[in-house]
C-alpha positions in Angstrom: 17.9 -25.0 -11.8 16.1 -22.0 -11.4 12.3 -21.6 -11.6 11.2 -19.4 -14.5 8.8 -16.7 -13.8 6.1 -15.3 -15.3 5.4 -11.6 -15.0 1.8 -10.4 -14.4 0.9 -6.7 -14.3 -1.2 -5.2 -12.1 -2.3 -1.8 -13.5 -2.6 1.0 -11.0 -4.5 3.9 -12.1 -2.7 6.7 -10.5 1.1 6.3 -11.4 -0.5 4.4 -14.6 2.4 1.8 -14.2 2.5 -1.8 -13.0 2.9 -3.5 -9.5 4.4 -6.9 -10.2 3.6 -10.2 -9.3 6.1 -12.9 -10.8 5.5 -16.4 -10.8 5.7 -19.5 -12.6 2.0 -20.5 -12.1 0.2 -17.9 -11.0 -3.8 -17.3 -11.7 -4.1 -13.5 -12.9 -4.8 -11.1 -10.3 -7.7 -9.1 -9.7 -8.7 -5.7 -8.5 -6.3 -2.5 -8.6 -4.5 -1.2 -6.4 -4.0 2.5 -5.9 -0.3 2.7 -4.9 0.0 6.3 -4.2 -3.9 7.1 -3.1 -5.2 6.0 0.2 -8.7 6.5 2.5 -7.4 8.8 5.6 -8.4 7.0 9.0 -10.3 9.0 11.1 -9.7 9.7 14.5 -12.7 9.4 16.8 -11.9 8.0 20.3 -13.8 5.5 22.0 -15.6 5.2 25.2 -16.0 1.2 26.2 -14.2 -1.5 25.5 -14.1 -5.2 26.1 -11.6 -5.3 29.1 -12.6 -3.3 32.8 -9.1 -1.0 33.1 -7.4 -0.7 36.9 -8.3 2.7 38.2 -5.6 5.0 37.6 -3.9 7.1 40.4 -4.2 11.3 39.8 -0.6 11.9 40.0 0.5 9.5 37.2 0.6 10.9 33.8 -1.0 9.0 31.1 -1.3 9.1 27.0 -4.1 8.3 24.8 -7.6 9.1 24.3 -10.8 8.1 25.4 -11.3 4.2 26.7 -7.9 3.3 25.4 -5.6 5.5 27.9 -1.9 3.9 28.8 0.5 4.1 32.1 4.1 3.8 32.1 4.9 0.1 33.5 8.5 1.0 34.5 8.9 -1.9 36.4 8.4 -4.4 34.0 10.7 -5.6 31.2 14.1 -5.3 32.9 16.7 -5.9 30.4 19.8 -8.6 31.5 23.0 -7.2 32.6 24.8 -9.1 30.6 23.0 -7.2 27.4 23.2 -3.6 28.8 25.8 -2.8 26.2 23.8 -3.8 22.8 20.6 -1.9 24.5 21.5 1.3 22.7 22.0 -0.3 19.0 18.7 -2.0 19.3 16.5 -2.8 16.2 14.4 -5.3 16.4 11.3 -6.9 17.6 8.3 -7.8 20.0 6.6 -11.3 19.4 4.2 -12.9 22.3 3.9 -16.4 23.0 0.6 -16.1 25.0 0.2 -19.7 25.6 3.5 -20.0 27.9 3.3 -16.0 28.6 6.4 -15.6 27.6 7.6 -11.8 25.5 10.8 -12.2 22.8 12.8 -9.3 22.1 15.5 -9.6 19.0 18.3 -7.3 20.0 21.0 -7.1 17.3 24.3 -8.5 18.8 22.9 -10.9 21.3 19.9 -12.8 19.5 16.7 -13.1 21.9 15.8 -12.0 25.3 13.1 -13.8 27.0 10.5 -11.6 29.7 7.6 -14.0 32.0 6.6 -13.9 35.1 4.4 -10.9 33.8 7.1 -9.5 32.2 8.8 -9.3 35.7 11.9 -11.4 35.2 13.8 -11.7 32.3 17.0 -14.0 30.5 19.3 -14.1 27.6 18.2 -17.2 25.5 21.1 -19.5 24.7 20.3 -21.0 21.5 21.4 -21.2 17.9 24.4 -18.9 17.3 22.6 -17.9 14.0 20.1 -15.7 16.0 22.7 -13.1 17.7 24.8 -13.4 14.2 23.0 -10.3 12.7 19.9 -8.6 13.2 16.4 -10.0 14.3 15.0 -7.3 12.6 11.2 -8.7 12.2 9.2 -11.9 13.4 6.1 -14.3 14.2 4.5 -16.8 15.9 2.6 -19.2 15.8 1.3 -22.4 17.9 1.0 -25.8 17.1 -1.0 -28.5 19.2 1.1 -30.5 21.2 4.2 -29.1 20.2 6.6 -25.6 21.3 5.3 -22.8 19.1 7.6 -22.0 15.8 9.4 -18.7 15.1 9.9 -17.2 11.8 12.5 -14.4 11.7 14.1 -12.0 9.2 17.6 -11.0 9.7 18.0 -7.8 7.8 21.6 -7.5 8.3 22.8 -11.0 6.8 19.8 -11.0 4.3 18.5 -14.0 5.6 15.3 -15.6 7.3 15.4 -18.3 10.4 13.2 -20.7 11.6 13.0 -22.6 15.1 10.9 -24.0 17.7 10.9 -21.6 21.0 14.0 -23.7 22.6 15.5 -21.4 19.5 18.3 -24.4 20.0 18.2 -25.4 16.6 17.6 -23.1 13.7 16.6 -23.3 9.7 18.2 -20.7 7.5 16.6 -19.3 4.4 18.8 -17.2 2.1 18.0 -15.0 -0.6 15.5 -16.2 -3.3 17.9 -16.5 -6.5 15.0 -16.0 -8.2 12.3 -13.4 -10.2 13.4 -10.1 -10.0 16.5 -11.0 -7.9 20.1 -11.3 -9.2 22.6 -10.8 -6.3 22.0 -11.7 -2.4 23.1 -7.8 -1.7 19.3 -7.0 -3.3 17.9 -8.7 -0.3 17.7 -7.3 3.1 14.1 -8.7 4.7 12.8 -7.1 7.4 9.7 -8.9 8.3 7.7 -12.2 8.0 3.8 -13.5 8.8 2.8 -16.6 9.0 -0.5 -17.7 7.4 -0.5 -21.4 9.0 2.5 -23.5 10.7 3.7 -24.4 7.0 2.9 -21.4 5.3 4.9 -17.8 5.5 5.2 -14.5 4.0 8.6 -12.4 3.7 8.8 -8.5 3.1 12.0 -7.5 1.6 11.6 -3.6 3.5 15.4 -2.4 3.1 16.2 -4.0 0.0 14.2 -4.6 -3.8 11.1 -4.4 -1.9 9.0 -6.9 -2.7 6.8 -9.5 -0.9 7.2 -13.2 -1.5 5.6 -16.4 0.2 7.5 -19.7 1.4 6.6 -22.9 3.2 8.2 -24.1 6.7 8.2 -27.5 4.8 11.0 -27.3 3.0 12.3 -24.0 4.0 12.1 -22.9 0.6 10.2 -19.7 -1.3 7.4 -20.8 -3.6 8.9 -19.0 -6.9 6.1 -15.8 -6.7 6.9 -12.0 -5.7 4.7 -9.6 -4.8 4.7 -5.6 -4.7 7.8 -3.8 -5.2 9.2 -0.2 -5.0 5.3 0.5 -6.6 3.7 -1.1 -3.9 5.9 0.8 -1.4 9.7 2.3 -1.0 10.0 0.4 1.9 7.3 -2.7 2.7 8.5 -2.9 6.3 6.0 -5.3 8.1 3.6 -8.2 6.8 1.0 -9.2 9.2 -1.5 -11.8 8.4 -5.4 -11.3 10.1 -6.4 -15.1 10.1 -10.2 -13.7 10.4 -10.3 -12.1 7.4 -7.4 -13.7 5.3 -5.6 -10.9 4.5 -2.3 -10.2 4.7 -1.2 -6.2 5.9 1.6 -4.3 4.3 2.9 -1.7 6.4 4.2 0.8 3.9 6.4 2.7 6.0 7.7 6.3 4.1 4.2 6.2 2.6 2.5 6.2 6.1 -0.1 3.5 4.8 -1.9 0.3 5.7 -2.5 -1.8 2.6 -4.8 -5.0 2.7 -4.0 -8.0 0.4 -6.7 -11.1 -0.1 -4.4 -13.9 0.0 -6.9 -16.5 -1.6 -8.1 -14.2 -4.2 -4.8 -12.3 -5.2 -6.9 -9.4 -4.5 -5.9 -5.6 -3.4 -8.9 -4.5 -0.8 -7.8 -1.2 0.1 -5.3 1.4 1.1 -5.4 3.3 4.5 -3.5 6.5 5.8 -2.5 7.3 8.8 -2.0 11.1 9.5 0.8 12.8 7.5 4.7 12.2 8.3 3.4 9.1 10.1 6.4 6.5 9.3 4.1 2.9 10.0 6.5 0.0 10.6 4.6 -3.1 11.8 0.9 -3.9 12.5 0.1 -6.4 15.5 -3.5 -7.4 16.2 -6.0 -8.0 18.8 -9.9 -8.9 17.8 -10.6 -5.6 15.8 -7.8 -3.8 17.1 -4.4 -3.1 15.6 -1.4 -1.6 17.0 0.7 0.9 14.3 3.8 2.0 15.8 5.7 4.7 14.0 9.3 5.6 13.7 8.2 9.1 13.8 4.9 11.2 14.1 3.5 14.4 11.8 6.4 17.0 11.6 8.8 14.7 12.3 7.8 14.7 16.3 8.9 11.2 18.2 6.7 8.1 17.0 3.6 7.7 18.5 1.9 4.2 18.4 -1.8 4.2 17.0 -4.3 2.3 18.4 -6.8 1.7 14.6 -10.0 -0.2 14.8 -10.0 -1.9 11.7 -14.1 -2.9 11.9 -14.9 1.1 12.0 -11.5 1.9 9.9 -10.4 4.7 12.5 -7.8 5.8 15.0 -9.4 5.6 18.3 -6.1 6.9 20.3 -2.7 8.2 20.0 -0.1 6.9 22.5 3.0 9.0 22.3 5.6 7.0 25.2 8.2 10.0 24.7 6.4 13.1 24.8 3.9 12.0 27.5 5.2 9.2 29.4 8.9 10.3 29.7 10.4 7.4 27.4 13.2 9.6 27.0 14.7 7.5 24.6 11.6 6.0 22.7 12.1 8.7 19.6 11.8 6.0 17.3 8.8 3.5 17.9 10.0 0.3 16.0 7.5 -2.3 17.1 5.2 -2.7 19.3 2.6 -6.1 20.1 -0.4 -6.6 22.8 0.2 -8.4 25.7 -3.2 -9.7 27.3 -3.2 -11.5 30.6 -5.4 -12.9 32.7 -9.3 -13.9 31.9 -12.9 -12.2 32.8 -12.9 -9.4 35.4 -9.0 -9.6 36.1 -7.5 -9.8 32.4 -5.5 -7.1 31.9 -4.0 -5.6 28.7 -0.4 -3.8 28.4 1.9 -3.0 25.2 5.6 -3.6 24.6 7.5 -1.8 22.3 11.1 -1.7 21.1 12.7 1.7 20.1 15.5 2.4 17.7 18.0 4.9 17.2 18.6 5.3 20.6 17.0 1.6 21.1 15.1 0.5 24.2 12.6 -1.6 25.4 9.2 -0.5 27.5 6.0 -1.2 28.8 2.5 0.1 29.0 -0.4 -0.8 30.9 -4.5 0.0 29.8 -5.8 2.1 32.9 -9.0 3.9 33.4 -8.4 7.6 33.6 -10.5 10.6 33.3 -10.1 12.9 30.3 
């Protein structure tokens, strides 16, 4: 039997029309939400950070601004032989396992690809067929004491979400809700997933109604609410959840905005923009930092990936892999997550980012450069 929903309106005052949340027991929500007005972030580079940067030779080229100035790592993240051919369709993911140091990539037609040794070596991961069935379009994860971390997954292609351990041997399968505002699996087509704890998860439906909907790891099963929709955002394309504030972060991607959701409270915080024609598809954290890669820049120029501090709510650099560091196939920035190794005076930090349309994988390293 199907749950029955509730519909609860939250009024927004500039399209003076309703962002939904449907659910069969839900408390009323509180605050408004804007959908179509948002605070610009500023951009005001920095000058110190928290990390001491390797010195950076004169006659490599570098992007950013300020202390947070990026390399090419061109020898890092080799992709397997064996998936050379699927390289150009890809359109997927980054997600770190930092305990193991271990980097995922989802690459549509053969599932995962695993990078360690410092992203010097690299492997195809044999597990559950279910992962190189579609598209591993969006991820997370998270650790568990004494166990292998767990994976959640959204498959944007068969409309469906996974879940596994990191062997990725066995996975759960998750199909569409049948539920709210859905009435056909072909309305669902998720594209991302967070998780909030190990038995707690948020979907975003990006490519299909567009709406937002938590579920737990145990059962494998949606709760019955749904957040958001096409008022929220035309395409909600990432969900990332910031365990030290407990928000959850919408990437609205056509709208170029950041939008912050109080998970306890069922409370709208705030909208932020990113400069114009920026198209944001994923957030990934780092202490008060978050990386905003873009499918493409202001005036349609290749995607850039924005370093924000969310403490000061500004853009404190600008990385753009194609134009400056001769990712000649990087047009499209489709995710991107921090990689952080090492600890005290020899941790060092580096980016990995998937492109699409041509797809690709790459590497950046945090050097200290003169402007």
């Amino acid at each position: 039997m199907k749950p029955t929903c509730k519909i609860i309106a939250i009024t927004t005052v500039v399209l003076n029309a309703a962002s939904l949340i449907f659910a069969h027991d839900a408390a009323p929500t509180r605050g408004v939400l804007e959908t179509t007005k948002a605070t610009p972030m500023k951009i005001e580079a920095e000058t110190k950070g928290a990390v001491k940067a390797p010195l950076l030779g004169a006659a490599q080229p570098v992007s950013g601004q300020g202390y947070w100035k990026f390399t090419a790592a061109t020898n890092l993240v080799p992709v397997p032989a064996d998936a050379h051919a699927n390289v150009k369709g890809a359109h997927g993911t980054i997600i770190i396992d930092s305990e193991h140091d271990t980097v995922y990539w989802g690459l549509q037609g053969v599932g995962w690809i695993g990078f360690s040794n410092k992203l010097a070596n690299s492997w195809i991961v044999k597990g559950d067929p279910m992962f190189s069935h579609g598209n591993l379009h969006g991820a997370d994860l998270i650790h568990r004491r004494g166990k292998l971390p767990l994976v959640a997954v959204a498959d944007n292609v068969a409309g469906q979400v996974y879940l596994s351990d990191t062997s990725f041997q066995t996975a759960q399968k998750l199909d569409w809700p049948q539920a709210g505002p859905y009435h056909d699996k072909k309305e669902f087509h998720p594209t991302d997933v967070a998780f909030v704890d190990p038995k707690n998860i948020f979907v975003t439906d990006g490519y299909g109604a567009a709406f937002i909907m938590p579920a737990t790891t145990e059962p494998f099963a949606y709760t019955g609410t749904f957040l958001g929709g096409k008022d929220l955002s035309k395409t909600p394309h990432g969900v990332t959840y910031s365990p030290s504030d407990k928000t959850l972060i919408v990437s609205a991607r056509p709208e170029g905005q950041i939008k912050r959701w109080l998970v306890n409270k069922k409370e709208w915080l705030e909208t932020l923009g990113l400069p114009a024609g920026s198209t944001v598809c994923d957030v990934d954290l780092w202490g008060d930092y978050a990386l905003a890669p873009c499918l493409d820049g202001p005036d349609k120029k290749p995607g850039p990936i924005y370093i924000l501090n969310l403490k000061t709510k500004t853009i404190v650099s600008i990385i753009r892999p194609k134009e400056d560091l001769h990712f000649t196939e990087a047009q499209h920035i489709h995710d991107a997550a921090w990689y952080v190794t090492g600890k005290g005076s020899k941790q060092q930090v580096y980016i990995v980012f998937t492109n699409w349309n041509p797809g690709g994988v790459g590497a950046l390293q945090l050097v200290s450069a003169a402007d």
